[in-house]
N, C-alpha and C positions, 0 to 999 in steps of 0.2 A: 493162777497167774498166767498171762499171755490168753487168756481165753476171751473171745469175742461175743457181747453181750449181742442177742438178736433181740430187737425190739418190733415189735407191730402190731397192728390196730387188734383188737377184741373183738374174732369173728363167733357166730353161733356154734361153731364146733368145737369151742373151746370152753361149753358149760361144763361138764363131766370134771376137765381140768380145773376149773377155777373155784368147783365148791370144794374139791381134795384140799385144795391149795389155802381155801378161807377158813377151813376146815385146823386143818395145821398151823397154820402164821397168821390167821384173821381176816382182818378185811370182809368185804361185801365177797358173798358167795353167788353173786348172779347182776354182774355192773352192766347197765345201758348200754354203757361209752367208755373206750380206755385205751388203754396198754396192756402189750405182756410183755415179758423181758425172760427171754431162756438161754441159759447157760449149758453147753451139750445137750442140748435138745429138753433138758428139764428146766421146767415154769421155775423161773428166780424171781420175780417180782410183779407186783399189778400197779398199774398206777388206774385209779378212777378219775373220771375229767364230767364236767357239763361244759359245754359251750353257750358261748352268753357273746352278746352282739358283738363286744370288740376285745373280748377275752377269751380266755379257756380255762376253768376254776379248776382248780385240783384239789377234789373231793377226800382221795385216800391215797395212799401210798405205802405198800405194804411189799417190803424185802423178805426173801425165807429169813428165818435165824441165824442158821449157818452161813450162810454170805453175806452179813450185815459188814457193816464197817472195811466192805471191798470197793466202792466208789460207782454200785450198781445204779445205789438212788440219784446221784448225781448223773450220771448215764442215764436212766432215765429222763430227767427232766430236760436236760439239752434237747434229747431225740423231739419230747414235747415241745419245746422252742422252735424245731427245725418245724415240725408240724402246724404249730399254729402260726409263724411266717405265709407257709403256704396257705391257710387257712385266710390269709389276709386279717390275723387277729394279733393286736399291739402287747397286751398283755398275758402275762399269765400270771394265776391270783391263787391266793391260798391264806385256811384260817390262820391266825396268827400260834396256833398249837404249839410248833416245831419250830419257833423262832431263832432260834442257837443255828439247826440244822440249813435254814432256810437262808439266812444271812453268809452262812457261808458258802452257798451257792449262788450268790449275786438278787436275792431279794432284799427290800427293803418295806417296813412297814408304813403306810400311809391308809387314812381312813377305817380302821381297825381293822385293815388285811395286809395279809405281806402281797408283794408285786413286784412282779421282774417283768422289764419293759425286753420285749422280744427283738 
């Protein structure tokens, strides 16, 4: 509590980390394109993304265990928001999987994907 989630983009020096990490709490062990989200300095979450002409899909999204239900994945996806703004892209899209979760982050589902207008 009080701790400041640090978010940014998925550089190459951060393989080693992110297959421990797929490793332990799942998720893709080696993502194109993404997030990472560290909490004191330890990997707390990956978000996976594609980017698509006037979107940014989010592929996976994967919190450790033990910080689940702290409002990291939520923190994530805003940071995503702030990102595909500047990216000059309107949405961000996601499968309908996590519909409960996704709804109560401001998407809604249209054309068998949930979407939050950026």
């Amino acid at each position: 509590k009080g701790q400041k989630l640090f978010v940014r983009p998925i550089e190459a020096g951060d393989a080693a980390a992110l297959r421990a990490f797929a490793t332990q709490h799942g998720g893709d062990p080696a993502p194109s394109a993404g997030l990472i989200g560290k909490l004191v300095g330890e990997l707390a979450a990956i978000l996976t993304m594609e980017l698509e002409p006037d979107a940014i899909r989010i592929i996976d999204l994967v919190v450790a265990e033990e910080l689940r239900r702290k409002r990291i994945a939520r923190v994530m996806l805003n940071e995503l928001a702030i990102l595909a703004a500047t990216m000059k892209r309107e949405w961000l899209v996601a499968a309908v999987a996590h519909r409960e979760f996704l709804e109560r982050v401001g998407f809604h589902e249209a054309d068998g994907l949930m979407k939050r207008r950026v």
